[in-house]
KENU-580629 format. One line per field, with one value per residue: x, y, z of N, C-alpha, C, O in turn; residue number from 1; residue in one letter. Coordinates in pm, whole numbers, plus 50000, padded with zeros to 5 digits. Layout:
// residues N
nu = (X/...)
nv = (Y/...)
nw = (Z/...)
cau = (X/...)
cav = (Y/...)
caw = (Z/...)
cu = (X/...)
cv = (Y/...)
cw = (Z/...)
ou = (X/...)
ov = (Y/...)
ow = (Z/...)
seq = (NUM/...)
type = (A/...)
END
This chain:
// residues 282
nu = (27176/27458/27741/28000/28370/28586/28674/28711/28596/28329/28223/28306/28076/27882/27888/27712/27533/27613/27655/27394/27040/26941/26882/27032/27106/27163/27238/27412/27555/27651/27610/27484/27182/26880/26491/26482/26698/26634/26403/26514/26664/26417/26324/26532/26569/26291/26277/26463/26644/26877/27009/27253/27387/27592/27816/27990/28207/28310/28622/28726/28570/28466/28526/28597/28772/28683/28427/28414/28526/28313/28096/27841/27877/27722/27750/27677/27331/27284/27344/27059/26883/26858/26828/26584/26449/26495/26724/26988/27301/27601/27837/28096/28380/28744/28898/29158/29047/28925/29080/29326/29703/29835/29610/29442/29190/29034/28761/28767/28544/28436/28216/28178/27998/27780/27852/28006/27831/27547/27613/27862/27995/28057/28141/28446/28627/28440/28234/28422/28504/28257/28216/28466/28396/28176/28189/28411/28253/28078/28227/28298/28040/27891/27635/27259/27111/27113/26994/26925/26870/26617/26708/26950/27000/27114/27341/27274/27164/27475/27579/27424/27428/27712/27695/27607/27845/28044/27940/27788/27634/27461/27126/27060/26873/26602/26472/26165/26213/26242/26025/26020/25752/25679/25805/26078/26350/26458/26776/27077/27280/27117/27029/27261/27155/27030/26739/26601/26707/26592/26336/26301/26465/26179/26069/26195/26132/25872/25869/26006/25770/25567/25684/25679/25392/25379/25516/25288/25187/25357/25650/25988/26223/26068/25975/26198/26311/26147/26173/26405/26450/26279/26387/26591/26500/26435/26461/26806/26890/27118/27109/27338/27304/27030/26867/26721/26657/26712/26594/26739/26925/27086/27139/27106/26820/26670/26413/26099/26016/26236/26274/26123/26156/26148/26346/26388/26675/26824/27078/27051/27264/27174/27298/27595/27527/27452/27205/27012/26736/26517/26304/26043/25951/25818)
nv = (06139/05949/06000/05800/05778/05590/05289/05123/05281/05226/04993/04923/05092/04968/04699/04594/04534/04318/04121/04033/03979/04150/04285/04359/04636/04676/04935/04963/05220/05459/05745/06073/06046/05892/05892/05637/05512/05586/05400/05197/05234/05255/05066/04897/05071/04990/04750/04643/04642/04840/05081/05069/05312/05311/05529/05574/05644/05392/05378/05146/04999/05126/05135/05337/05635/05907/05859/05805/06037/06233/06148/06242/06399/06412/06449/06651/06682/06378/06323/06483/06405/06087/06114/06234/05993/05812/05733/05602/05550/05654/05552/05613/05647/05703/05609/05533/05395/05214/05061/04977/04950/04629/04465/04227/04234/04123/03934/03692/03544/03289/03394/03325/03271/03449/03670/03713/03858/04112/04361/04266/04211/04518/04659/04689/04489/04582/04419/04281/04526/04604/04319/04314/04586/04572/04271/04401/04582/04419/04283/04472/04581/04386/04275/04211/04199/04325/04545/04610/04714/04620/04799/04745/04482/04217/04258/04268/04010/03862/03951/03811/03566/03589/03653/03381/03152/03233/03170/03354/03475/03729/03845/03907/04154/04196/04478/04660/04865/05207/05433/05772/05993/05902/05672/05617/05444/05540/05709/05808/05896/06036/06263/06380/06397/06598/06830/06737/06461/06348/06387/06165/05968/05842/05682/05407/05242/05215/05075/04818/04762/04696/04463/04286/04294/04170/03924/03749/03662/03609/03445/03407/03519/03654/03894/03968/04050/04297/04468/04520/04688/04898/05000/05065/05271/05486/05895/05950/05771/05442/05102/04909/04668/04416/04190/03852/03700/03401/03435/03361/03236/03437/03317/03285/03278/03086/02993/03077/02930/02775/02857/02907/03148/03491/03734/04080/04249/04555/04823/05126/05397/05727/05995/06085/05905/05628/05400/05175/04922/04667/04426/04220/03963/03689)
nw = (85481/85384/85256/85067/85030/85051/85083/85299/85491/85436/85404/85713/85814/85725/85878/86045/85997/85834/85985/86117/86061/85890/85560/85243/84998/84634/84422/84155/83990/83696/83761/83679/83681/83642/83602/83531/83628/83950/83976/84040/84249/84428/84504/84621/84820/84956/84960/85128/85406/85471/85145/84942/84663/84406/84282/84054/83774/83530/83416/83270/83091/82918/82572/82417/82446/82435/82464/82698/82837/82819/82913/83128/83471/83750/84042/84241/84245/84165/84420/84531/84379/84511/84768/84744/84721/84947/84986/85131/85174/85002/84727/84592/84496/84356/84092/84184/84422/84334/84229/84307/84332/84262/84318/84244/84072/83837/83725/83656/83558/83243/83000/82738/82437/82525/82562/82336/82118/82009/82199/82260/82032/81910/82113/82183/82474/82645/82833/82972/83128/83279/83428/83564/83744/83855/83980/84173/84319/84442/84606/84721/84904/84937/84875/84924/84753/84464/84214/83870/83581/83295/83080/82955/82840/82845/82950/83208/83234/83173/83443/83646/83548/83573/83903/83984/83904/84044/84261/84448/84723/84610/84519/84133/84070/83809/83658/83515/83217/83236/83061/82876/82757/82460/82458/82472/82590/82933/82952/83043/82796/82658/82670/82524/82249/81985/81954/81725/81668/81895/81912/81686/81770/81947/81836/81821/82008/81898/81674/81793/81908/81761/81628/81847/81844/81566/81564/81660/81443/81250/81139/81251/81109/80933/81091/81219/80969/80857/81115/81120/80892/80934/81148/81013/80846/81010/81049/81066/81178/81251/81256/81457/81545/81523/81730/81791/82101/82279/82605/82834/82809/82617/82321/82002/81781/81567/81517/81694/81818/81952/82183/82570/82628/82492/82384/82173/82137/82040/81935/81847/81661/81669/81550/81734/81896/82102/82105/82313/82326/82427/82382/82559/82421/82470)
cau = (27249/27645/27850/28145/28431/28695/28606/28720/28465/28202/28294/28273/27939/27819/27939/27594/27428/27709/27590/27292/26973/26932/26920/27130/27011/27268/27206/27566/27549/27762/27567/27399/27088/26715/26404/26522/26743/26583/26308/26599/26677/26346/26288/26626/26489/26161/26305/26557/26717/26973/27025/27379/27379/27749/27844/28158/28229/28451/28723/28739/28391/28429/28637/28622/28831/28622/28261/28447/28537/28254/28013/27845/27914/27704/27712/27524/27287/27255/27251/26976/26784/26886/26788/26414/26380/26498/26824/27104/27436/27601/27976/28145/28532/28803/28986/29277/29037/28882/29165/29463/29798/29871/29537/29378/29035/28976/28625/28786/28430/28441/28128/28159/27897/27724/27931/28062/27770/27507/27682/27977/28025/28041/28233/28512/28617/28311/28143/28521/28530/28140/28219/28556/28373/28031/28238/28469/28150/27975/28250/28287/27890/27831/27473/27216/26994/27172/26875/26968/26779/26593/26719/27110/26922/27255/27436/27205/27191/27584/27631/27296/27553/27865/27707/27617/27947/28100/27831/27794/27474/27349/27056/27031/26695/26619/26380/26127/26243/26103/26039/25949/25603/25714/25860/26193/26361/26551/26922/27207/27274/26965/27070/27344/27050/26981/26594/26549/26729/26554/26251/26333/26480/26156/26032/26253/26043/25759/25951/26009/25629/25529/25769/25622/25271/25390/25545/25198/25147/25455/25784/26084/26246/25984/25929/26315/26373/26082/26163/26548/26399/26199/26468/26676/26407/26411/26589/26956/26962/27194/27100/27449/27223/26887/26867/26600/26781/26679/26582/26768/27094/27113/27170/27040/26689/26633/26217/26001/25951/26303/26331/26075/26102/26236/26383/26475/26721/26886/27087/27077/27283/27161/27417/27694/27444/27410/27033/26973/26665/26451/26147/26000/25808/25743)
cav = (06076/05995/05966/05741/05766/05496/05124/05067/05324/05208/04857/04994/05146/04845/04614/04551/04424/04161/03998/04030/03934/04209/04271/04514/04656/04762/04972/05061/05329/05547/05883/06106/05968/06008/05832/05479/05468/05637/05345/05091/05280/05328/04923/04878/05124/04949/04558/04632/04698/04930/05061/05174/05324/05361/05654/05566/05650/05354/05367/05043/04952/05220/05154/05472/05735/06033/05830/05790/06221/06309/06096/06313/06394/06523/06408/06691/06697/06269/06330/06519/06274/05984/06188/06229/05882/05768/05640/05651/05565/05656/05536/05730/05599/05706/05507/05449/05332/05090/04973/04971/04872/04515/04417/04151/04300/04033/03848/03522/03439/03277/03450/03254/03293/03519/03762/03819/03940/04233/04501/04275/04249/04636/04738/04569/04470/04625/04349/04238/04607/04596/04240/04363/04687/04489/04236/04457/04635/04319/04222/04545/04608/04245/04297/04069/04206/04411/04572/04642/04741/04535/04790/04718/04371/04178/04346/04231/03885/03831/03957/03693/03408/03598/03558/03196/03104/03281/03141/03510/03532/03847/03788/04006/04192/04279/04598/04704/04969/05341/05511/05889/05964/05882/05526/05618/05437/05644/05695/05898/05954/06125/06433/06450/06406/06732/06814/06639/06366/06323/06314/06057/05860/05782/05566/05277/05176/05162/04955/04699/04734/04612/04346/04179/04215/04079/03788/03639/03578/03582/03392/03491/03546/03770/04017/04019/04179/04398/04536/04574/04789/04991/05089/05217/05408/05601/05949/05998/05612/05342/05033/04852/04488/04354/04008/03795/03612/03308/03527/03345/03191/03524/03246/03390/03185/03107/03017/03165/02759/02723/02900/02947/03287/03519/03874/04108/04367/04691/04966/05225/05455/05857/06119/06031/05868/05499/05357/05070/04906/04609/04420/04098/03883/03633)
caw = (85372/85413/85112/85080/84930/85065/85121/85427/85590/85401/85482/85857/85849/85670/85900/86179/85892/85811/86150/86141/85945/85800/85398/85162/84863/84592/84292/84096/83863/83704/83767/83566/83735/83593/83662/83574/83808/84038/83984/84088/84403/84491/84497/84697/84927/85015/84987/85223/85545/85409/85053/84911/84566/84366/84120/84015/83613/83527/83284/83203/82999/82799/82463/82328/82553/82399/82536/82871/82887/82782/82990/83267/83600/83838/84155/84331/84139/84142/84576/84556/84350/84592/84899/84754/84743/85060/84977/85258/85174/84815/84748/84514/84489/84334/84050/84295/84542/84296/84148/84404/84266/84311/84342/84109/83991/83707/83771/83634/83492/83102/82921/82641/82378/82587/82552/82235/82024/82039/82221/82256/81935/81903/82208/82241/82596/82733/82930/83086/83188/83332/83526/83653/83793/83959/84075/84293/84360/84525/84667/84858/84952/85005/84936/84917/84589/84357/84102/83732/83455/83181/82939/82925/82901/82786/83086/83341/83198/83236/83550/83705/83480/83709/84012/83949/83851/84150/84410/84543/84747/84574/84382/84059/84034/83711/83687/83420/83163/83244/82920/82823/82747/82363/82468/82421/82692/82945/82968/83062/82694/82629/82692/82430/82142/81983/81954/81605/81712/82011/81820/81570/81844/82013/81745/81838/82100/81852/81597/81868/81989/81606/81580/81938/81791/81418/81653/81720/81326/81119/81164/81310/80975/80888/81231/81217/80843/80879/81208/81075/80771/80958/81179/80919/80817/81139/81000/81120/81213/81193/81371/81498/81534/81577/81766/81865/82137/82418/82720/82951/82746/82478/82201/81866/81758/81413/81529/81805/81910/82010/82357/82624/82698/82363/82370/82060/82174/81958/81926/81696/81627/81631/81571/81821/82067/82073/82218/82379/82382/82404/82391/82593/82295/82544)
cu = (27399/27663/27974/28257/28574/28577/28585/28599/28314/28192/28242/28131/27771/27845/27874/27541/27495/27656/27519/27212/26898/26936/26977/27096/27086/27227/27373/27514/27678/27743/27504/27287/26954/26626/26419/26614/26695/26474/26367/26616/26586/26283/26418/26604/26381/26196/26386/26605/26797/26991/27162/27339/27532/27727/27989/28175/28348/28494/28698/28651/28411/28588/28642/28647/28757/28466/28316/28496/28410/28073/27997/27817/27880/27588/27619/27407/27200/27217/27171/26857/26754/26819/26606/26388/26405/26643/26956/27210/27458/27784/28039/28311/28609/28873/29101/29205/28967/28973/29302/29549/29805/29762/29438/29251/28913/28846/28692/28651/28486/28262/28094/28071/27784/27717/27968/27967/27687/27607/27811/28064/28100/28130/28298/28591/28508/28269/28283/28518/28373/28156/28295/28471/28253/28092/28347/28394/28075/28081/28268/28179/27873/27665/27425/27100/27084/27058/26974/26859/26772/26647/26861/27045/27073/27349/27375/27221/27316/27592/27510/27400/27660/27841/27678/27749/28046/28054/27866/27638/27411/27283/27008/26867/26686/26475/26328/26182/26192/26176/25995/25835/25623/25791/25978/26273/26482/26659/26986/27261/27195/26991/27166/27262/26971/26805/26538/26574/26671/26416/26225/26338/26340/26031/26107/26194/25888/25774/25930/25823/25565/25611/25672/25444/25232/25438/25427/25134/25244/25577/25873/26186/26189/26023/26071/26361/26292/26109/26287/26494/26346/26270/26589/26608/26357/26523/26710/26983/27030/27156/27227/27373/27094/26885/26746/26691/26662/26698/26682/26932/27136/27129/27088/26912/26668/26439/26191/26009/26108/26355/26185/25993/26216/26252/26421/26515/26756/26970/27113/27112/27207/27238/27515/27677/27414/27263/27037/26818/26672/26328/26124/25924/25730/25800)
cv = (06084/05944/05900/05744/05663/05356/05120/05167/05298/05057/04855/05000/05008/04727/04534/04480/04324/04090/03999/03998/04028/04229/04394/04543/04708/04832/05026/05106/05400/05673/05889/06059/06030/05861/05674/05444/05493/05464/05213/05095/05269/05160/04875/04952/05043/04773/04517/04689/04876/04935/05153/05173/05406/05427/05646/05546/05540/05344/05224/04968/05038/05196/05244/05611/05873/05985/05846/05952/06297/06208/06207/06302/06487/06480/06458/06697/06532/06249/06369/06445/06188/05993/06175/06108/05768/05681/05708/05673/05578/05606/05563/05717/05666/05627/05434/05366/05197/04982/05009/04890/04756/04390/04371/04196/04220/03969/03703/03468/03448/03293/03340/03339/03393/03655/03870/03861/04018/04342/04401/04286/04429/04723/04662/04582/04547/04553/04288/04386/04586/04466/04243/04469/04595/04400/04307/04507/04563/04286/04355/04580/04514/04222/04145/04073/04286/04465/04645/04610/04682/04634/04809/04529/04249/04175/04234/04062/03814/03852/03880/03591/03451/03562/03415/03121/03139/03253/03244/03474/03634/03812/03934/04025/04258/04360/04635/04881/05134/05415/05654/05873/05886/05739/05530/05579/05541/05611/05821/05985/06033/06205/06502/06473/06534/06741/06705/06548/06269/06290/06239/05924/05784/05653/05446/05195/05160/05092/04787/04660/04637/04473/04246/04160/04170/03956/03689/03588/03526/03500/03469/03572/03688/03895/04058/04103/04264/04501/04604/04684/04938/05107/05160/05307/05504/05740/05976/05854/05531/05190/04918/04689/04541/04247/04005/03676/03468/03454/03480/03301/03319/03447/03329/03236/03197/03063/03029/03037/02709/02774/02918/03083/03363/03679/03968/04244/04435/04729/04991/05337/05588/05950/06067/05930/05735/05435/05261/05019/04806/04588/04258/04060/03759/03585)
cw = (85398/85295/85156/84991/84919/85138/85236/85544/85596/85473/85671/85907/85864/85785/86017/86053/85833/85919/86185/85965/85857/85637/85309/85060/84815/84476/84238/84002/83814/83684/83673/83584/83643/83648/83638/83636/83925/84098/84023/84237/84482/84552/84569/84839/84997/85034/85068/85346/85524/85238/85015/84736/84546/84267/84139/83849/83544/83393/83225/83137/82915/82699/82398/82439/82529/82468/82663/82923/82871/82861/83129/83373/83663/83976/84282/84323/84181/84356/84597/84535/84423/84717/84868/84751/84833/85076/85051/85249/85002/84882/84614/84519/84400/84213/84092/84412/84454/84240/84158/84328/84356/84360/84252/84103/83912/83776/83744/83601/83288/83059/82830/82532/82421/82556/82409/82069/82046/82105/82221/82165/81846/82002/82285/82411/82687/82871/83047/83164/83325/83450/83607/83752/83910/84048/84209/84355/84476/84630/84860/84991/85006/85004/84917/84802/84591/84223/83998/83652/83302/83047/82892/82980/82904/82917/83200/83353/83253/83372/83643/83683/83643/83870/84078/83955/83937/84275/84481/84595/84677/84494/84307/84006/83916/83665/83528/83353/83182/83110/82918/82783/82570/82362/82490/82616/82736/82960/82957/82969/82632/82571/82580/82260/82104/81982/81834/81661/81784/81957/81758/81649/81929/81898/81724/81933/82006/81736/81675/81922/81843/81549/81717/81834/81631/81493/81684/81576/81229/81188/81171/81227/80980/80954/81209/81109/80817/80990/81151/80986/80859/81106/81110/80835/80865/81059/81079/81173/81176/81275/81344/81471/81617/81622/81816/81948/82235/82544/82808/82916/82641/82354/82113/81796/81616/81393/81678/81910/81994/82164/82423/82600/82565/82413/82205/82151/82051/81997/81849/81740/81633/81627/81602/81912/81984/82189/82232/82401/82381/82414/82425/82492/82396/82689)
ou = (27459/27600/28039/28238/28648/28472/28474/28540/28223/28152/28154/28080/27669/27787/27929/27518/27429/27612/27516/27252/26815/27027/26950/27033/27133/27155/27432/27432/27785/27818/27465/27257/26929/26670/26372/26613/26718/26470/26290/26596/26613/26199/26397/26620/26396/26140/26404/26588/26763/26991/27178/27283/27581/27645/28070/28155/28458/28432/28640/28677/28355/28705/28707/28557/28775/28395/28249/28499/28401/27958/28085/27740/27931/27468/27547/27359/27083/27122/27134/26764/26633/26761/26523/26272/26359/26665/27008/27257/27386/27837/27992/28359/28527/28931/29139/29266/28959/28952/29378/29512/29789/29787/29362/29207/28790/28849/28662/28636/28537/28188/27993/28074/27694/27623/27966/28012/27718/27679/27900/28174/28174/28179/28271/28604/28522/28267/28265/28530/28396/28117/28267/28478/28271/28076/28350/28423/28024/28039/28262/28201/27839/27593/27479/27023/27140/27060/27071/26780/26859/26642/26887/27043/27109/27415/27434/27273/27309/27620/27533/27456/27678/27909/27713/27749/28152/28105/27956/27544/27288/27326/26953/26785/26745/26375/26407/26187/26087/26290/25892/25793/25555/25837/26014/26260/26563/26680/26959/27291/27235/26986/27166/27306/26874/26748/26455/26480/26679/26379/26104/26274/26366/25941/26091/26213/25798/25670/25872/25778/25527/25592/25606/25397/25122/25363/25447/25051/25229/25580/25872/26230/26239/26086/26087/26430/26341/26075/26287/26507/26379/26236/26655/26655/26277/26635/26686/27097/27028/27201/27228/27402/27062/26907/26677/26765/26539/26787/26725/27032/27236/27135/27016/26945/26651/26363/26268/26010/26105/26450/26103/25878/26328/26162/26487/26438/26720/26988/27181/27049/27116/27248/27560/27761/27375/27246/27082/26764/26783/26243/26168/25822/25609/25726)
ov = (06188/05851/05930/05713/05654/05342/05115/05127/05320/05032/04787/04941/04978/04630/04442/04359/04237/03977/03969/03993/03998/04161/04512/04452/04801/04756/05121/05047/05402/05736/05802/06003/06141/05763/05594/05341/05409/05422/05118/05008/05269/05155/04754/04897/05037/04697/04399/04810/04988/04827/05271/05078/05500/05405/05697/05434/05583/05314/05216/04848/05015/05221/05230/05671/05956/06072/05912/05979/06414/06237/06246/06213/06598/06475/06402/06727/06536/06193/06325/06421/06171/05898/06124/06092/05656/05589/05819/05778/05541/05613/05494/05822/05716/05538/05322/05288/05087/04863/05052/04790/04758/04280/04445/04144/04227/03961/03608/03347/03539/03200/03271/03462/03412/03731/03990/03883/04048/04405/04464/04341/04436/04833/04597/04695/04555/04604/04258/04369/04557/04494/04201/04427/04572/04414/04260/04504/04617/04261/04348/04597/04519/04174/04035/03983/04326/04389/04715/04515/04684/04588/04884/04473/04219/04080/04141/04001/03731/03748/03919/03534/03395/03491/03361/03017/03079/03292/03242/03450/03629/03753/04031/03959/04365/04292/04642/04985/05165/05440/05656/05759/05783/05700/05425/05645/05600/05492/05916/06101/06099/06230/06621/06549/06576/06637/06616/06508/06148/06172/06217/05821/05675/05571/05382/05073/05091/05039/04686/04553/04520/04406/04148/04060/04146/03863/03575/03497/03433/03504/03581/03679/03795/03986/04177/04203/04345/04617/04725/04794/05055/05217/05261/05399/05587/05712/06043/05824/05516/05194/04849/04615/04626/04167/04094/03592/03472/03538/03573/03329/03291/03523/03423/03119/03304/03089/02987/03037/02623/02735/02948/03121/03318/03732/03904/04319/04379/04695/04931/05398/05554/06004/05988/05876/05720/05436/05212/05074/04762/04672/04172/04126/03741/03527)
ow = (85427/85244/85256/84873/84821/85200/85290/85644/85677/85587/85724/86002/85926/85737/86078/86044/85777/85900/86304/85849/85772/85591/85328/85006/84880/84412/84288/83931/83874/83610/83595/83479/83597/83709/83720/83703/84012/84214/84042/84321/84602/84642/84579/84948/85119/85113/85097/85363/85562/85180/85045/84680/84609/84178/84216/83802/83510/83291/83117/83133/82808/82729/82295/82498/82617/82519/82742/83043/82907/82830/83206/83407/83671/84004/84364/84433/84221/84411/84706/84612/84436/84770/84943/84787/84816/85155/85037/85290/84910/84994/84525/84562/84322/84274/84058/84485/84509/84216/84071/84268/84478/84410/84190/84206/83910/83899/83817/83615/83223/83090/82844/82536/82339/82532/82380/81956/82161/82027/82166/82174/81748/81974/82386/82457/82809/82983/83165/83285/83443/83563/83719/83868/84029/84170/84322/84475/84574/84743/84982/85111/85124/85091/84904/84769/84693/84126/84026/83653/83216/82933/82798/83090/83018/82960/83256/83446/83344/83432/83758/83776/83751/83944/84183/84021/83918/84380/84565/84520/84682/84394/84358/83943/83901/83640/83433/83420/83125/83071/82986/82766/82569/82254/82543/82719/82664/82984/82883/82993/82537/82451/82546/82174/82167/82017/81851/81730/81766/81957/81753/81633/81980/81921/81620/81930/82055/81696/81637/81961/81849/81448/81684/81780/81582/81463/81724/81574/81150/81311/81120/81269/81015/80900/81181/81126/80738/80968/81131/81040/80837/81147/81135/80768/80822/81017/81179/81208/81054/81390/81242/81377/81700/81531/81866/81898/82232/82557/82877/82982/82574/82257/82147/81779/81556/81299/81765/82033/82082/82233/82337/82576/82539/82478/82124/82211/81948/82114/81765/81827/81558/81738/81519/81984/81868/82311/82129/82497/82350/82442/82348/82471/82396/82769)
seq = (1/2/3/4/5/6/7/8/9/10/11/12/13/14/15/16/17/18/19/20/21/22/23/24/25/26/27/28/29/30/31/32/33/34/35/36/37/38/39/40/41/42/43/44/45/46/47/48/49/50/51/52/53/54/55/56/57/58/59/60/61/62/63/64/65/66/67/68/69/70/71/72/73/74/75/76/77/78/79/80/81/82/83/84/85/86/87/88/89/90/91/92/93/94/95/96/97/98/99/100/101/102/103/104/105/106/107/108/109/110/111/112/113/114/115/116/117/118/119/120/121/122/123/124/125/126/127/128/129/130/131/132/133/134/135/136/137/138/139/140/141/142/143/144/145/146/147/148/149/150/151/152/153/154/155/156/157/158/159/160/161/162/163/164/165/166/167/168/169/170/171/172/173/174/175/176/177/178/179/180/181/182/183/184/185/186/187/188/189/190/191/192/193/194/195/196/197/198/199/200/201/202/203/204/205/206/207/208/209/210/211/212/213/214/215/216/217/218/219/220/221/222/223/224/225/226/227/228/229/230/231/232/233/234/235/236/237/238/239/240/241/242/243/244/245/246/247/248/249/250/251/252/253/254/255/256/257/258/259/260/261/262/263/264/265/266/267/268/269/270/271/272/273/274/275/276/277/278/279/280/281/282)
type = (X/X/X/X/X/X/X/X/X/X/X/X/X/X/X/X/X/X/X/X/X/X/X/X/X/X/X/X/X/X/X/X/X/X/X/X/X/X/X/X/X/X/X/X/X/X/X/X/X/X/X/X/X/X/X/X/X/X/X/X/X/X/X/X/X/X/X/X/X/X/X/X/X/X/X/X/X/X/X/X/X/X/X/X/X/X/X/X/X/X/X/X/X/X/X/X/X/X/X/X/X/X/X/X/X/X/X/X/X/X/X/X/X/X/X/X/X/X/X/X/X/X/X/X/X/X/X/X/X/X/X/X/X/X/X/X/X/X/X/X/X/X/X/X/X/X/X/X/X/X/X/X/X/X/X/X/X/X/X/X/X/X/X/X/X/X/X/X/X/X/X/X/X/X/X/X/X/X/X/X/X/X/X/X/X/X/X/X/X/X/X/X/X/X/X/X/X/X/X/X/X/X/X/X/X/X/X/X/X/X/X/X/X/X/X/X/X/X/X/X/X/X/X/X/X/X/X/X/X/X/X/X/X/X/X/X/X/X/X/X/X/X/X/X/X/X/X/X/X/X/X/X/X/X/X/X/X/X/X/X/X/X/X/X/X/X/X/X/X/X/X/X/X/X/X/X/X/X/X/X/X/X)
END
């Protein structure tokens, strides 16, 4: 396993498989690793030539300077993980190395509508921080899949739009959710959920499981102000929004008949800790 921590060596190392037909496999993270990422890596590992995985904590997604100190960091810890599952290179930067004076950063993609409701709504400049960060990311790796996880579903979505709209070769893989035995999908935040909490919390994944199978009789209306109810009846919850969106545009659906393929995402609120889920309806 080599670790990187400046471009230009990584860049370097990387640089037989630019000329050749080889394939790259990227996973970015920002540490704090557990088994859904792991379950990203482990599918960048096996689809590819080479797989680099980034832990870099970036400032700039996070609007609240107390979530961004208190986000953890633990990189030995996240190599060891990486190592059991066969993964080679990690790149691990610097904020000076990501974001050199004098050097434009911006993605220059327009979101639109995309953008500014569910989490964007909620955390403001978030998703410019998230497309600034991926895009410098891609542009450094150059891969040729990038895997991200169905349950920052929103996330994954935009940045598929960004590299469309950027004609980047990488194609975004987007990876099923791994949950606790209790549903509760996993995440980074987890950990800050005291025991009650943690308890309480994994009944948001069975909220959403009752709304897909009220979806095959009731209207969208319906599944939607029942499911809402029944997550503020989780104790210590708040839920931020409920959407039922278009899977593939996020638009917001007022019936089941107007998109293809339908999603309802979340988050709610526990304590300090904000959750993320969703749920495929169809």
């Amino acid at each position: 396993m080599i670790l990187f921590e400046k471009v230009a060596d990584l860049q370097q190392y990387l640089s037989e498989y630019y000329t050749s037909d080889a394939t790259i496999g990227f996973v970015p993270t920002m540490g704090a690793l557990h088994e859904g990422h792991l379950s990203l890596v482990q599918q960048a590992v096996e689809r590819n030539d080479i797989s680099v995985c980034s832990i870099f904590v970036n400032p700039t997604q996070f609007d609240d300077k107390a979530d961004l100190e208190r986000y953890p960091r633990t990189l030995a810890e996240d190599m060891d993980l990486l190592r059991s599952v066969g993964n080679r290179l990690i790149f691990s930067p610097t904020v000076e190395e990501m974001y050199p004076p004098g050097l434009d950063t911006a993605s220059g993609v327009d979101f639109g509508d995309m953008a500014t409701h569910m989490e964007g709504a909620h955390r403001s400049g978030h998703f410019e921080g998230v497309a600034q960060v991926v895009k410098r990311l891609v542009d450094i790796v150059q891969p040729d899949h990038m895997y991200m996880g169905q349950k920052d579903y929103q996330q994954q979505a935009l940045m598929r739009h960004m590299m469309r709209e950027l004609d980047y070769k990488t194609e975004v893989v987007t990876c099923p959710i791994i949950r606790e035995a209790d549903g509760l999908a996993m995440s980074s935040r987890n950990r800050h959920l005291t025991p009650e909490e943690r308890e309480n919390a994994g009944q948001i994944n069975k909220v959403l499981a009752r709304l897909k199978e009220n979806a095959k009789t009731l209207s969208l209306t319906e599944v939607h102000a029942q499911a809402l109810r029944e997550l503020e009846n989780i104790p210590g919850a708040t839920p931020d929004y409920l959407e039922i969106v278009d899977a593939l545009t996020l638009k917001r659906l007022n019936n089941f008949e107007d998109a293809e393929s339908v999603v309802a995402c979340t988050t709610v609120r526990i304590g300090k800790v904000r959750l993320l889920d969703n749920m495929i309806l169809r």
